[in-house]
N, C-alpha and C positions, 0 to 999 in steps of 0.2 A: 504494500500500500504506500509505502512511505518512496519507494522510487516513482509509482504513479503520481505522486505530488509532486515532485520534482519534475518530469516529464509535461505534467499539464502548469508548472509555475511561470515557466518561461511565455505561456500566452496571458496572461494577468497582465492587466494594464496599471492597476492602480495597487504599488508595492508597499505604499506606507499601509495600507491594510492590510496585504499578504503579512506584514511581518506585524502587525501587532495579533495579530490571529495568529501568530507563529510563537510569539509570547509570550499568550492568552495559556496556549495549548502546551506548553514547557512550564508552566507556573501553575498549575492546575490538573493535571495529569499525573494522577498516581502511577501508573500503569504504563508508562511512558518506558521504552525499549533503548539500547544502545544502538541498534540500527534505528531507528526513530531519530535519536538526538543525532546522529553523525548526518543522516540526509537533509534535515531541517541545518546545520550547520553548510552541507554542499550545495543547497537552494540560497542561504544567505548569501556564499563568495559566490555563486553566479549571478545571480538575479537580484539583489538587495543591497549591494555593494552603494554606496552612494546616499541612502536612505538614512533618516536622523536617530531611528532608532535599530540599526543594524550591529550598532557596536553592545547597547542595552544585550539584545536577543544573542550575540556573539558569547557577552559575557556568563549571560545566565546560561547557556550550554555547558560551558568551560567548569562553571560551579556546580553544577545539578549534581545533586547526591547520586547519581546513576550513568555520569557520567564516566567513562572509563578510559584509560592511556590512549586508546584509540581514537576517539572524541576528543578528549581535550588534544590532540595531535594534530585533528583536521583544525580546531579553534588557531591554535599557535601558527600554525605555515600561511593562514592569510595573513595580510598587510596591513591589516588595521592597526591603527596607532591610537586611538583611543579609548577611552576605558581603562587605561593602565597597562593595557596589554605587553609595550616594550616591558613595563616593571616584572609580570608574568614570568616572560619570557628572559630576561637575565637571572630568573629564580633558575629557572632550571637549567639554563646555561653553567650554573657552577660549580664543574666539574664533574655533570652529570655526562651519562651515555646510554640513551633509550631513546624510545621515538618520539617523547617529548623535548628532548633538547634537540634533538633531528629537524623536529617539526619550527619549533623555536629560530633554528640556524637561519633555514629557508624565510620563516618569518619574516627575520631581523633582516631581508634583501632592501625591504622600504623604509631602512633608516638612508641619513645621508653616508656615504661613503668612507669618508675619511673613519668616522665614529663606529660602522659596522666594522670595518676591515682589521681597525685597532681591539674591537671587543673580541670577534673571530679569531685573529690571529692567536690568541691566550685557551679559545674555548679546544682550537683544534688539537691542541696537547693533550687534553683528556682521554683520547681514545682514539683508533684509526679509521675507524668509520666517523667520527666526527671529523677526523683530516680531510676525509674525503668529501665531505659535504661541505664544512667550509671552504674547502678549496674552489667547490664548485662555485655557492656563492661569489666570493669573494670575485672568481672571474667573469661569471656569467650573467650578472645581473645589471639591469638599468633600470633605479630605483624610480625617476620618472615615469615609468613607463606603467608604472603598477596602478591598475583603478582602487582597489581595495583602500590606499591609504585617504584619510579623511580629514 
């Protein structure tokens, strides 16, 4: 069900109601799934990006008592800078190595450069698979480019 929302969110025209119903439905849902919270996070970075309360719906994903490493993973790797999110996201940068500071690295693409490249450079000594992702960043990103940041 939760990919068929996805599927039919991209034809919605009016997204500040997509997402406060998206809100509504994470704040009020007992019953509420970790495939549930990850695909209402992958409808926000596609479709919602831009939106006044997209960082609100981003955050209360990231804290939902049901969200799990994998969730808050897809939260961190979008480009959102508001909410506290950078703060987040150097949480787990320090000297951690899972797919929260994975997700975190890729995040941290929509800071400005100088300031990513210098915090990256420290994180990628943690572990080789964190080498290898900030390396990626580090080369491959044009932070401009990103819709996500707000």
């Amino acid at each position: 069900m939760s990919r068929r929302l996805y599927s039919y969110s991209k034809h919605v025209e009016d997204i500040s109601e997509l997402t406060a119903l998206l809100d509504a439905f994470v704040q009020t849902t007992k019953t509420v799934t970790e495939d549930q919270l990850f695909w209402i996070a992958k409808i926000a970075e596609d479709f919602l990006q831009g939106n006044a309360g997209c960082s609100k719906l981003l955050l209360r994903l990231y804290e939902h008592q049901k969200a799990t490493p994998v969730v808050q993973a897809k939260v961190l790797e979008m480009g959102a800078m508001k909410a506290g999110f950078q703060d987040i996201r150097e949480k787990h940068l320090q000297g951690s190595s899972d797919w929260r500071a994975w997700a975190s690295i890729v995040g941290s693409a929509s800071m400005p450069k100088g300031a990513r490249n210098q915090m990256l450079k420290y994180v990628g000594k943690a572990s080789r698979m964190n080498r290898v992702v900030t390396a990626a960043v580090m080369k491959g990103t044009n932070a401009s480019s990103d819709p996500m940041v707000e």
